[in-house]
N, C-alpha and C positions, 0 to 999 in steps of 0.2 A: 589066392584069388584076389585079383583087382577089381573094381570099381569105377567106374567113369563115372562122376557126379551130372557130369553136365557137357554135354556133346549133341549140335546140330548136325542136323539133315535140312537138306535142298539147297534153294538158290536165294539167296539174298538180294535184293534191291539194292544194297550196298554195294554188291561186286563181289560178293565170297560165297562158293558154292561148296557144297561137299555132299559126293554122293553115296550111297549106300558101300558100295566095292570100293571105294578110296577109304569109308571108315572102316569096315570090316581090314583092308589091308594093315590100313594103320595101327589096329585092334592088336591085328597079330605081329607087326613088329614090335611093339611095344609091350605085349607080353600084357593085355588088358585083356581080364574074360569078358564082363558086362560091361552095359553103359544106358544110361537114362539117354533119353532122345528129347530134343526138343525142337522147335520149328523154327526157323529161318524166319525171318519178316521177307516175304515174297513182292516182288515187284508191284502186284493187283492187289494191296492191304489183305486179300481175303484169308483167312488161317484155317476155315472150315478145310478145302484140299491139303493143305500143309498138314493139320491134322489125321485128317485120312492116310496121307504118303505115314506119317510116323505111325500110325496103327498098321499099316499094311508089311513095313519093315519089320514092325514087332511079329506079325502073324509070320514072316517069309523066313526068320530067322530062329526058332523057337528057344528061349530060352537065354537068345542072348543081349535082348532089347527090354528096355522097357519104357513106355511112353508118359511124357507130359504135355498135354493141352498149353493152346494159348490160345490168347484170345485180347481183343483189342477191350478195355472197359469202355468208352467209347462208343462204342455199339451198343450199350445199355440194356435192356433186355435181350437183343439177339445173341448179345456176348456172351450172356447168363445163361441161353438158349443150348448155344454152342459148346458152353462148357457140360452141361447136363449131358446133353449128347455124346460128348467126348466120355465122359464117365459111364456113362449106361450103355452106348452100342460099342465105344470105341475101345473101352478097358482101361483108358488111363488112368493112371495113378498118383496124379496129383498138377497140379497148375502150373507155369512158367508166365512169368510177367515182367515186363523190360517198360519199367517207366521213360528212358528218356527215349527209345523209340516209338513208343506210343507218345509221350507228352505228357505226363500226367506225373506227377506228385505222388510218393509210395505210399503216403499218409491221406490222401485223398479219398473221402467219402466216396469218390468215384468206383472203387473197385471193391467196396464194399459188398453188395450186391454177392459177389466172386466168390466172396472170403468166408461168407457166410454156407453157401452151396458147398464149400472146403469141409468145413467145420462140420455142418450136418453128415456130409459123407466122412468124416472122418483122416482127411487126405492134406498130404501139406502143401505150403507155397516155394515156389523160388522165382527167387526175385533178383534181377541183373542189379547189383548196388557200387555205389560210390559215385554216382553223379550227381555231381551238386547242382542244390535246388530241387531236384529228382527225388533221389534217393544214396543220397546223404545217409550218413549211420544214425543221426539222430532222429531221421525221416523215417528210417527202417524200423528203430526203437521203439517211435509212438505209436506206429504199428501195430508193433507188437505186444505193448500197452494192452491196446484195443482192443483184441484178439489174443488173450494169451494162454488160450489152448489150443492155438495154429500154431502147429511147429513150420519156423518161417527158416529156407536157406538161402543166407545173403549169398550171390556169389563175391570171389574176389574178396573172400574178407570183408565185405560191404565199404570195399575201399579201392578206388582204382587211380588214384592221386600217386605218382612216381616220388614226389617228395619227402612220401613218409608223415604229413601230417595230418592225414586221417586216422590212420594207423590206432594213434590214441583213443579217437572216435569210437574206433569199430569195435574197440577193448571195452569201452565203457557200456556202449551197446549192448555187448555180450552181457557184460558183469549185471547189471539192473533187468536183463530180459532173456531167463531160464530159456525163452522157448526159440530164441534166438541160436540158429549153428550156421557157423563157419563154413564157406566153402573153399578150396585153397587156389584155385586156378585167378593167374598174373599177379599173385604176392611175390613181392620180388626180394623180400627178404624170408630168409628161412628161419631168424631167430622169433618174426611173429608170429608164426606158426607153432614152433616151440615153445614161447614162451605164454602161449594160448593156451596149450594142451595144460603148461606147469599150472599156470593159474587157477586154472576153469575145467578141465578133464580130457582127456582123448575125447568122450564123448560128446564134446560138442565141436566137430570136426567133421568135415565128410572130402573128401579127395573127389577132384575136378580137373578137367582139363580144358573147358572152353573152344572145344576143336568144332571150326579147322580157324576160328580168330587165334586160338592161342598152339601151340604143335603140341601134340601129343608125347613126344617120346621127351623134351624137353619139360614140361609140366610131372611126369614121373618122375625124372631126375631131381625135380624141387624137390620132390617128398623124400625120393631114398637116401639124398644126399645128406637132408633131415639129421641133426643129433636126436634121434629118438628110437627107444627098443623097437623092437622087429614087431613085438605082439601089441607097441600102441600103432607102430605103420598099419597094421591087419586091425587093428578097432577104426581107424581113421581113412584105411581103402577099402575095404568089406562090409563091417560088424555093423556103422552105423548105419548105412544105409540101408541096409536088409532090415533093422528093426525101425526104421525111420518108414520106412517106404512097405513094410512088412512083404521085404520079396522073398521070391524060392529061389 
């Protein structure tokens, strides 16, 4: 069994849409059972509907979705509002937070408020990382610092720099911040991946694909192509997720 860590739904502001029968198809050529759902930034800032469409998929699909909230911190107590909501009518299962589309600093008292609503429920964060000034790995870090009974998933490694000099970053990140895991979608080297798992465990790893920014069957092939045994692939596309996100 596979694992999508991280895969929207709807239509983006940006120009990328993806819709529920485009990811399900995708699902299945790819050979993907599940996937975490997360929302789009919609043309009208508003995430409450975005929200809703990813609960509604979750309910249409049983079994094979499972949701994360977003919410703009920005909005300040209605965001707070919104995530509550999201957790007690909506079922999700934990937060999605993209500092440099919202604008805000990973480390930012801003989204504190969030983090905190996280923590009491029990429920973790993911957070789009490697944009600098944003969410930078050291950004991510102090974060997690702060909060370090929130289990935080950087995507991307917490690293989306082609050059390879975050990379070290996002190592160091890890190594000083247990609560910090990995997510693997647009590492474009497969030895950080491995030599992630050597260092630090399969479990702090979770398999991602970023679809439909990044292709689904392309982002599989990173992992399987992987120098790693079959049963850390299955700790690092399954295991952790299910105990991370405590799914069925």
């Amino acid at each position: 069994m596979l694992i999508d860590a991280h895969a929207h739904l709807g239509t983006s502001l940006f120009g990328v849409e993806n819709s529920l029968e485009d990811l399900l198809a995708s699902m299945e050529q790819n050979e993907i059972d599940q996937a975490i759902l997360v929302p789009l930034k919609p043309r009208d800032y508003h995430f409450g509907p975005e929200n809703d469409r990813i609960a509604a998929a979750v309910r249409a699909t049983v079994g094979k979705f499972f949701g994360f909230a977003r919410v703009d911190p920005w909005q300040g107590e209605a965001a707070v509002d919104e995530l509550r909501r999201s957790i007690d009518e909506l079922g999700m299962i934990g937060l999605f937070l993209h500092p440099f589309e919202e604008q805000f600093a990973a480390n930012d008292e801003l989204s504190f408020p969030l983090l905190e609503v996280l923590h009491e429920s029990g429920l973790p964060l993911m957070i789009a990382g490697g944009y600098p000034t944003f969410s930078h790995p050291s950004q991510i870090g102090d974060l997690a610092r702060q909060f370090p009974d929130l289990t935080i998933i950087a995507t991307h490694g917490g690293q989306i720099n082609i050059s390879g000099m975050l990379l070290a970053d996002a190592l160091r990140t890890m190594q000083a911040n247990p609560n910090v895991i990995m997510e693997t979608s647009g590492i474009y080297r497969e030895d950080f991946i491995e030599d992630t798992i050597a260092e630090l465990g399969a479990e702090r790893v979770v398999w991602g694909s970023n679809a439909p920014y990044m292709d689904q069957g392309f982002e599989t092939t990173r992992v399987r192509m992987a120098h790693l045994s079959d049963a850390v692939k299955t700790i690092i596309g399954r295991d952790n997720l299910r105990r991370i996100c405590r799914l069925t």
